[in-house]
C-alpha positions as CSV (number, residue, x, y, z in Angstrom):
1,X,0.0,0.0,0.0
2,X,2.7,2.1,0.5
3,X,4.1,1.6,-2.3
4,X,1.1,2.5,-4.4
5,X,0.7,5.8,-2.2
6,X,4.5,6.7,-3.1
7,X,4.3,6.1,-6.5
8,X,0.9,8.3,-7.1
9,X,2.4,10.9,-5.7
10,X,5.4,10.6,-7.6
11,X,3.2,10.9,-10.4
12,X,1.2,13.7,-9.3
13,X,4.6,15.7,-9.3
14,X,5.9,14.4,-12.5
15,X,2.3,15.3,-14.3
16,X,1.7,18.6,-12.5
17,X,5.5,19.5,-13.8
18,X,4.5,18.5,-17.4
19,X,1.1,20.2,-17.3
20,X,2.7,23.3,-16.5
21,X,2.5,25.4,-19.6
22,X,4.3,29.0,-18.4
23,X,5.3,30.5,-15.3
24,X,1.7,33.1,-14.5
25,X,2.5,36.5,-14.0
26,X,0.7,37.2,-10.8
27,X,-0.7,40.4,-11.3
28,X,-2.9,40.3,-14.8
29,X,-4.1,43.1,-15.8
30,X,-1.4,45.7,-14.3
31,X,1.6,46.3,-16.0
32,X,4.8,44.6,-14.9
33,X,7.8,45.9,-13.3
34,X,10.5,46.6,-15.5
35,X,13.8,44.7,-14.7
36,X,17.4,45.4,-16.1
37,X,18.5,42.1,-17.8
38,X,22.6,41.5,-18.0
39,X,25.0,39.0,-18.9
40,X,25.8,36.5,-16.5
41,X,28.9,35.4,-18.0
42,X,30.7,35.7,-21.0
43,X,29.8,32.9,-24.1
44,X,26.5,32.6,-25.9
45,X,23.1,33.2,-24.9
46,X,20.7,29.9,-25.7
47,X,17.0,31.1,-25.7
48,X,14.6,28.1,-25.5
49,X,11.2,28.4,-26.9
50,X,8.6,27.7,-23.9
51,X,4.9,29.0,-26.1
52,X,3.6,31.3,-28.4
53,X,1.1,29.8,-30.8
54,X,-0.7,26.6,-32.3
55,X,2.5,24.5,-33.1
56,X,3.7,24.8,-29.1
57,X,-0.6,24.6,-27.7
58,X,-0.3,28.2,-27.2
59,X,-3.2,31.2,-27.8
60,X,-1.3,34.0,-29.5
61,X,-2.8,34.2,-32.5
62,X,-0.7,37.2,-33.9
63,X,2.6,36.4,-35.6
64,X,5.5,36.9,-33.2
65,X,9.1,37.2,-33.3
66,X,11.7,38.2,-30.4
67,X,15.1,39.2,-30.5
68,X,18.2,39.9,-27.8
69,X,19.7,43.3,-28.1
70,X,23.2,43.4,-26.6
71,X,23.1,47.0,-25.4
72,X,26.7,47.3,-24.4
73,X,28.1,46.3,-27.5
74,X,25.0,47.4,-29.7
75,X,24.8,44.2,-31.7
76,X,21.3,42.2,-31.9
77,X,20.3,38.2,-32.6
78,X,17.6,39.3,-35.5
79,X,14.6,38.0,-34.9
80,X,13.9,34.5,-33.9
81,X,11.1,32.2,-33.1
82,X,8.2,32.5,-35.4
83,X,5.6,31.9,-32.9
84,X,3.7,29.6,-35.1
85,X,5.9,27.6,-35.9
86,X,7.9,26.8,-33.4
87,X,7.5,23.9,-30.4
88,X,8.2,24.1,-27.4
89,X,11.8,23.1,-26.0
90,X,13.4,24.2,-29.4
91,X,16.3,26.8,-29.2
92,X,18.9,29.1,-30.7
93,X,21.6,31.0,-30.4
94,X,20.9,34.2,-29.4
95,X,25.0,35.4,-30.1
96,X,27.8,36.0,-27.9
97,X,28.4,38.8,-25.0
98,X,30.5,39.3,-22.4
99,X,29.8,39.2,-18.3
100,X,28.0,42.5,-17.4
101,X,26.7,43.7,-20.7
102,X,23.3,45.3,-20.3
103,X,20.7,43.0,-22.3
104,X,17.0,44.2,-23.5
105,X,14.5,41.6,-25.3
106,X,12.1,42.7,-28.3
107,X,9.2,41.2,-29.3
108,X,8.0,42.0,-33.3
109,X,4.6,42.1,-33.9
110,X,4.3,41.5,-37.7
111,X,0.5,40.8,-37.6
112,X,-0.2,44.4,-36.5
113,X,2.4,46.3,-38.8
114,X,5.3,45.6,-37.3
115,X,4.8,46.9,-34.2
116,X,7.6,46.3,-31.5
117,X,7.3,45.7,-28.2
118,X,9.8,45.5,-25.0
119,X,11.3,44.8,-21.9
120,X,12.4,48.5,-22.0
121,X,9.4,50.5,-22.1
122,X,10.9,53.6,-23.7
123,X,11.6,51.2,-26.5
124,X,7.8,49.9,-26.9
125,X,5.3,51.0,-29.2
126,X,2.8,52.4,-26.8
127,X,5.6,53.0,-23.6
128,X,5.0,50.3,-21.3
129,X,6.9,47.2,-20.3
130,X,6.4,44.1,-22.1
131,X,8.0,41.8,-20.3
132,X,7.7,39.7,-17.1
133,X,10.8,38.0,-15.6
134,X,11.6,35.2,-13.2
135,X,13.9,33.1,-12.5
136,X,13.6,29.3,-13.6
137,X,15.4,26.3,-11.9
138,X,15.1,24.0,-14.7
139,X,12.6,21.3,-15.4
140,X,9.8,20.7,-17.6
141,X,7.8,23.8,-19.0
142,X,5.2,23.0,-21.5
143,X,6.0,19.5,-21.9
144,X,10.1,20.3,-22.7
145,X,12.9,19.8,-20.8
146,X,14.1,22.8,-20.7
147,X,17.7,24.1,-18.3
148,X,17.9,26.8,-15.7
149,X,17.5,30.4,-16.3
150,X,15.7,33.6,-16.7
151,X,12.0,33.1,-18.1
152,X,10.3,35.8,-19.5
153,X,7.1,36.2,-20.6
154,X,5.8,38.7,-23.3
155,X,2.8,40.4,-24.1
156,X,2.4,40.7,-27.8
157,X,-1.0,43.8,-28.2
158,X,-0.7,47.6,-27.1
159,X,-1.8,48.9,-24.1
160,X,-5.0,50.2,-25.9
161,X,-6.6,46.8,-26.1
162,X,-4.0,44.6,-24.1
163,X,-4.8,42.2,-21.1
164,X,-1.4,42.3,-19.6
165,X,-1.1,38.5,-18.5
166,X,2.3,38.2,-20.3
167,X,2.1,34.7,-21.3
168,X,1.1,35.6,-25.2
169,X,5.0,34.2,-26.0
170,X,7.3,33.0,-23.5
171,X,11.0,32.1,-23.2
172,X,13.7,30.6,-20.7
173,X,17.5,32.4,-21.9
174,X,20.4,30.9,-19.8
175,X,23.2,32.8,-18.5
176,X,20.7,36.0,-18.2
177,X,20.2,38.0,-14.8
178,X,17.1,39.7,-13.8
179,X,17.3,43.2,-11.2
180,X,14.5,45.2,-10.7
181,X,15.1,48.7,-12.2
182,X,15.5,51.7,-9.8
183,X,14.3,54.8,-10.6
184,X,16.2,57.5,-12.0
185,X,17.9,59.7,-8.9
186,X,15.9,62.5,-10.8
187,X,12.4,60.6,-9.9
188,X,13.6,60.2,-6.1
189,X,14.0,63.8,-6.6
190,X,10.6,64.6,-7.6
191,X,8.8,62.9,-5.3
192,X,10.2,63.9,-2.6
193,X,9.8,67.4,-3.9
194,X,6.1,66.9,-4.0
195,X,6.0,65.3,-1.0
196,X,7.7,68.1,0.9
197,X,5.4,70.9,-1.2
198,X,2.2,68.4,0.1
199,X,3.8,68.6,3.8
200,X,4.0,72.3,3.6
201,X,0.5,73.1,2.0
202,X,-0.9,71.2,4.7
203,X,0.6,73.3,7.2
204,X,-0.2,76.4,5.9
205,X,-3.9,75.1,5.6
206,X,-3.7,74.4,9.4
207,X,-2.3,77.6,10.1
208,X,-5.5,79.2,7.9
């Protein structure tokens, strides 16, 4: 009996591992934060394909592409992935870089006129971040094997009609780090200025 016990739950673990598709961003609906993506070491990135469209049982139905832009060096990948085409668990090489170069990831959204969308948000077509990121141990996503590293997932429509659940295409890319971005000193700056002018207009109302 316990034998039987062990090995359901073995497969309960081994099934719930395979069934998982993507990695959910947990707050649909809101924009995610941005993150500053670098070079973990020096060599090649190797992006795995995790789901986009039909050919990996995904539901973007828009024509995708993504590419890696080496910001440091100001080289790029080109575009890779065709969403519709390609499975889950296939990869490529996303080129060479060296520890500590600053990374950013597009996403090309042929079916809407080539609009472009990224994980910097000065970069995307409507201003906003298009890109979640987590970190990924390794282990089955989508029903690939796929190594440890930095999943990201993508939204692929404009903020004017977009749902913001970042899973339209997502990706694992190894030797890829993942910081929250700070705010420019100059934003620190201006909210503490209109904090200090809210401060002081309350105290003159109390003085009134």
């Amino acid at each position: 009996m316990k034998i039987r016990i062990a090995f359901a739950a073995s497969a309960l673990v081994v099934f719930a591992s395979y069934a998982q598709a993507q990695i959910p961003y947990p707050n649909v609906g809101t924009i995610a934060p941005s993150n500053t993506f670098t070079a973990s070491s020096t060599g090649d990135i190797t992006g795995y394909f995790v789901q986009g469209g039909a050919a990996s049982g995904g539901g973007a139905s828009d024509l995708d592409f993504v590419q890696m832009i080496d910001v440091t060096t100001a080289t790029s990948s080109g575009w890779l992935f065709d969403n519709q085409t390609t499975g889950a668990g296939a990869s490529a090489d996303f080129g060479s870089v060296h520890a500590g170069d600053t990374l950013e990831f597009e996403l090309l959204n042929v079916s809407l006129g080539d609009l472009v969308f990224s994980s910097v948000a000065a970069d995307s077509a409507d201003g906003d971040n298009h890109a979640y990121s987590v970190a990924w141990g390794g282990g089955t996503l989508n029903g690939a094997l796929i190594p440890a590293g930095t999943y990201i997932g993508m939204e692929d429509e404009p903020a004017s009609f977009s749902d913001f659940n970042y899973n339209d295409d997502s990706f694992v890319f190894t030797d890829v780090s993942s910081t929250p971005t700070i705010p420019e000193p100059s934003s620190f700056y201006l909210l503490g200025s209109g904090l200090v002018g809210l401060v002081e207009y309350g105290r003159r109302k109390l003085r009134a």
